[in-house]
N, C-alpha and C positions, 0 to 999 in steps of 0.2 A: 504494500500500500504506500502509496506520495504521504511523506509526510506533511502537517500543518505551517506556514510558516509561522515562527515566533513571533509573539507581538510585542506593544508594552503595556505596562501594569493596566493602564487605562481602557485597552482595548479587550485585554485579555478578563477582566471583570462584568464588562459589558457580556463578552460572552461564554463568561462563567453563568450569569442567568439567564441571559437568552440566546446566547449561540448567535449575534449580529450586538450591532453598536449601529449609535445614533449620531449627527454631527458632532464633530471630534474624536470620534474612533473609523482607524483604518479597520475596516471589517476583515475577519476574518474568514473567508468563503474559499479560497485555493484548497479543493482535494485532489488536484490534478487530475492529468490526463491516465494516471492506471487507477482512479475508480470510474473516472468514464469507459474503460476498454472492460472493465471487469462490468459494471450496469449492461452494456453492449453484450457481452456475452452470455449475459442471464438471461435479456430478452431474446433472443434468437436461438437458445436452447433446444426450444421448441416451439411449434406453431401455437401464438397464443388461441387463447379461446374463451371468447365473451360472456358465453351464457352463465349469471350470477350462478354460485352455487357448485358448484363443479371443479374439478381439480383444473387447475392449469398451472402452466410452466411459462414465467416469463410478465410482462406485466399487463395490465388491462385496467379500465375506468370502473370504478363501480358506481354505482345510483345508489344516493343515501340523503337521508334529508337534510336540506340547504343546498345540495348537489352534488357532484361527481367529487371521487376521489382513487386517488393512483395508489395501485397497489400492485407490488410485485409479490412472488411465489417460486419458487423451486427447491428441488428433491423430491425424493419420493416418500410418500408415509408410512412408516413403520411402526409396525403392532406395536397397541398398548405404549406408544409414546406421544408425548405432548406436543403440539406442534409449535416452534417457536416463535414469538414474534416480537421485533427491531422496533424502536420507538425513538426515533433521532430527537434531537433539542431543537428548542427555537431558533427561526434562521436556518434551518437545515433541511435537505431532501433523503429523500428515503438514498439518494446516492452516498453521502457518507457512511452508510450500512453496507452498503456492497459488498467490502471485504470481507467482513464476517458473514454476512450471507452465504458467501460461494464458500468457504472454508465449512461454513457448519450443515450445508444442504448436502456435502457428501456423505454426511451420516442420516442427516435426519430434514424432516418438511420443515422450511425457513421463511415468514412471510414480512414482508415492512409494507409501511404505507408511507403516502400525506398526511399531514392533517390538514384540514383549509387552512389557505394561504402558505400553502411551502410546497416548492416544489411544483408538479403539474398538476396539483390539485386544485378545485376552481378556489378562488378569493371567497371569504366567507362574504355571507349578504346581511350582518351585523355583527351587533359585541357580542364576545365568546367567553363563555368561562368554563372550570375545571369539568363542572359538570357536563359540558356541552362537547365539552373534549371527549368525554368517556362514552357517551351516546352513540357518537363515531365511530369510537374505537369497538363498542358490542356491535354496531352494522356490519365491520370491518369482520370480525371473530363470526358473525352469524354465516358470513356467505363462506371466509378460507377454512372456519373449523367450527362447523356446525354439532357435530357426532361428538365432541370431544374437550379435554381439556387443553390448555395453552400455559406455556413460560412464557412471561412477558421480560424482555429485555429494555427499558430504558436508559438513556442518556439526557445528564441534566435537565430541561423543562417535560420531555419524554419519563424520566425514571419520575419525577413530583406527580405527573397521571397515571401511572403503572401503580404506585404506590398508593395512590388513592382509589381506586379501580380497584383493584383486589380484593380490598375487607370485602366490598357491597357484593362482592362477584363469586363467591369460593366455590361454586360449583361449577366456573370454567377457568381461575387461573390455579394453577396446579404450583406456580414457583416465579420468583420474584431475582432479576438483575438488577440492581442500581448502580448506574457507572457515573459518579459523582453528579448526582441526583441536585436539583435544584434544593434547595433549603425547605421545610413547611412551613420556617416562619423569615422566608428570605428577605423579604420589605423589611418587617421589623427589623430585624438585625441590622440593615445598611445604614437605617435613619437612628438607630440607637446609638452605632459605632461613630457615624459623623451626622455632626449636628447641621443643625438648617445654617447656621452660622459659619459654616465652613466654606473656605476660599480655597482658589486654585485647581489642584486636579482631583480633591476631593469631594468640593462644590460639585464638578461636575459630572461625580462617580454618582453622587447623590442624585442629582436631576433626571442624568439618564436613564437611572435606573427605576426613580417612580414613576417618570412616562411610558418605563415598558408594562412596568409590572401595571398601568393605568390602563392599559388596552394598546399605547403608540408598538405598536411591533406589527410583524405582515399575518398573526392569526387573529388578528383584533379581541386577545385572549385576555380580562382581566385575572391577575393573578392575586388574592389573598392571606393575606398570613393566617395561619390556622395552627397551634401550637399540638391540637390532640391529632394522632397516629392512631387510626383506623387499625384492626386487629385484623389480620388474616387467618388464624389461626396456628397451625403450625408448619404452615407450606413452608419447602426447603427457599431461603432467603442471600442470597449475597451484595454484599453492599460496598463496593469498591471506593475510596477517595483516592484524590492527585498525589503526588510525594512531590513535585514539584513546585516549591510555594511561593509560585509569580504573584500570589495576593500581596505578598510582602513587599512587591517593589512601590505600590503607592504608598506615595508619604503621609507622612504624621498618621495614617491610618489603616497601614496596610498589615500590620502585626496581630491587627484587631480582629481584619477582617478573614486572616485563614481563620481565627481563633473561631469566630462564628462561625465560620463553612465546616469548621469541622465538627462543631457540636451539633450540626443539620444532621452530619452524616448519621452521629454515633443516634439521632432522633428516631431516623428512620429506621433502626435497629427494631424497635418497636412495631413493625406491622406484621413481625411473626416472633413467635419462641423459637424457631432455629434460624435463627441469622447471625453472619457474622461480619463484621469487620474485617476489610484487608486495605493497604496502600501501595499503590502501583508508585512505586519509589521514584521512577523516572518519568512520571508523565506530568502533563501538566492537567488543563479538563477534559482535551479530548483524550481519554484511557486506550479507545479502541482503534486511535490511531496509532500515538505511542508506543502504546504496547499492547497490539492487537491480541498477541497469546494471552496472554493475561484475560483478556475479556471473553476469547472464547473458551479457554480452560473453566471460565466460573460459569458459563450459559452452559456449557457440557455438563458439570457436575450436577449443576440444579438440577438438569433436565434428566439426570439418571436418577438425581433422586425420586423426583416427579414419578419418575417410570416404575419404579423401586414397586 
C-alpha cells in the first residue's frame, strides 16, 4: 500500500477527527496510485451484478433511503463465518480500504461502503447524524449479509459508528475493530483542553474542529459528545490506538490533547467485556496504512473469534 504523506500537527488533528481539514489545513487525501490499481482490481474481478440482494464480486450502487450508495464486495463466503465489513473515516472512500480488502477476501467475504457524501456515494439531501449513519449502514448489512452475522471494522469517524451500532444491533455484529476510533466525547475534550481564548494554531484546532463536529464536513454528519459506551455484550473486541504522537506537535496544547485521545481509546474499551487494548507503535491515525499487518492480524482474530 502508498503510504500517507506526513502532515503537520495542525493538519494531522483535523484528520485525526474527521479524516479532511478545513481552511488552513493541507488535506490529507494522497493514497496513491497502488490503492487505485488495487480498487481497479477488485472491481473487475468479476462481472458485477446489480440485482440488491445477491452475492456479487466487485462494486455496485445500492438504493437506500436518501439515495444511492457505493458498495464494494469480494471473496467468497465461508461457513459459519462472519462476513466483514470496512468502515473508512470522514473525508475518506471506501478506496482507503482497499488494501485490506484484497488481503482479507482471500480468506474470507470482505465488504466497504460510502457513506453519503464520501466517495461515489450521492451527497446527503440534509443534516446527518450518528443515528442516520447507522440506518445506512443496516441497509448496507440487509442487502451484503442478510443470512448472517458481520465484524464491523472501523476507522476513526467509521470505528465512533461501528461502536455505536453494535450494542443496539447484537444479533448481526458478531465482533468489533476500532482503529483509533474517533473519541465518544471528542468535542468535549478539544474545547476543554483549549479554551475559547486560545490564539494561534490552537484557536484554530478549536474552530475547525467544532465546525466539523457542527455538520461543516462533506457527510453533513453532526457529531455529539456522549460520554456513556453502549454495551455489546461480550462480542470479541479490539481496539487499536497510534504510537505515533503527532498530537504533541501543536503547541501549548498538544501534550493534552494525545492525553484525551487516548482516554477515548481506553472509553471504548467499554462496548464489550472482551476487548482489548493494543498500540500500533509506528503509526500515526491512519493504522491500516502504517501498519497495514497490524490491522488485518486484529480483523482476523476477531473474526475467528466470531467464528469460534
Amino acid at each position: 500500500m502508498s503510504r500517507i504523506i506526513r502532515t503537520t500537527a495542525l493538519t494531522a488533528l483535523c484528520c485525526t477527527v474527521a479524516g479532511m481539514g478545513l481552511a488552513g489545513c493541507t488535506v490529507v487525501s494522497e493514497v496513491g496510485a497502488g490503492l487505485d490499481e488495487v480498487q481497479t482490481d477488485l472491481e473487475s474481478a468479476a462481472e458485477e451484478v446489480m440485482t440488491e440482494g445477491e452475492l456479487f464480486t466487485g462494486t455496485k450502487m445500492l438504493s437506500v433511503d436518501g439515495g444511492s450508495v457505493n458498495v464494494s464486495c469480494s471473496g467468497a463466503p465461508a461457513d459459519d463465518r462472519p462476513v466483514i465489513v470496512l468502515m473508512a473515516g470522514m473525508g475518506d472512500g471506501l478506496d482507503t480500504m482497499a488494501g485490506l480488502q484484497e488481503t482479507l477476501s482471500e480468506t474470507d467475504r470482505v465488504c466497504s461502503y460510502d457513506r453519503f457524501g464520501e466517495g461515489e456515494s450521492d451527497r446527503p439531501d440534509g443534516p446527518q447524524s450518528i443515528a442516520d449513519s447507522g440506518e445506512t449502514l443496516t441497509a448496507v448489512l440487509d442487502d451484503i449479509a442478510p443470512d448472517g452475522p458481520v465484524v464491523l471494522s472501523g476507522h476513526s469517524l467509521g470505528g465512533l459508528i461501528a461502536a455505536r451500532y453494535a450494542p443496539d444491533h447484537p444479533d448481526r455484529v458478531a465482533g468489533l475493530v476500532l482503529l483509533d476510533a474517533t473519541s465518544p466525547t471528542m468535542i468535549d475534550d478539544i474545547t476543554d483542553v483549549i479554551p475559547e481564548s486560545a490564539t494561534g494554531p490552537g484557536a484554530e484546532v478549536r474552530a475547525q474542529n467544532l465546525a466539523l463536529f457542527q455538520g461543516e464536513n462533506p457527510e453533513n454528519i453532526t457529531i455529539e459528545s456522549d460520554p456513556e459506551v453502549g454495551s455489546a455484550g461480550d462480542i470479541p473486541t479490539e481496539v487499536i490506538q497510534h504510537g505515533v504522537q503527532y498530537l504533541g506537535e501543536v503547541p501549548e496544547y498538544g501534550d493534552d490533547l494525545e492525553r484525551v485521545w487516548a482516554e477515548g481509546q481506553e472509553k471504548w474499551l467499554e462496548v464489550s467485556s472482551d476487548s482489548r487494548l493494543s498500540t500500533a507503535g509506528e503509526s500515526g491515525h491512519y493504522i491500516h496504512v502504517d501498519q497495514p499487518d497490524i490491522a488485518i492480524e486484529a480483523i482476523q482474530r476477531v473474526t475467528d473469534q466470531a467464528a469460534a
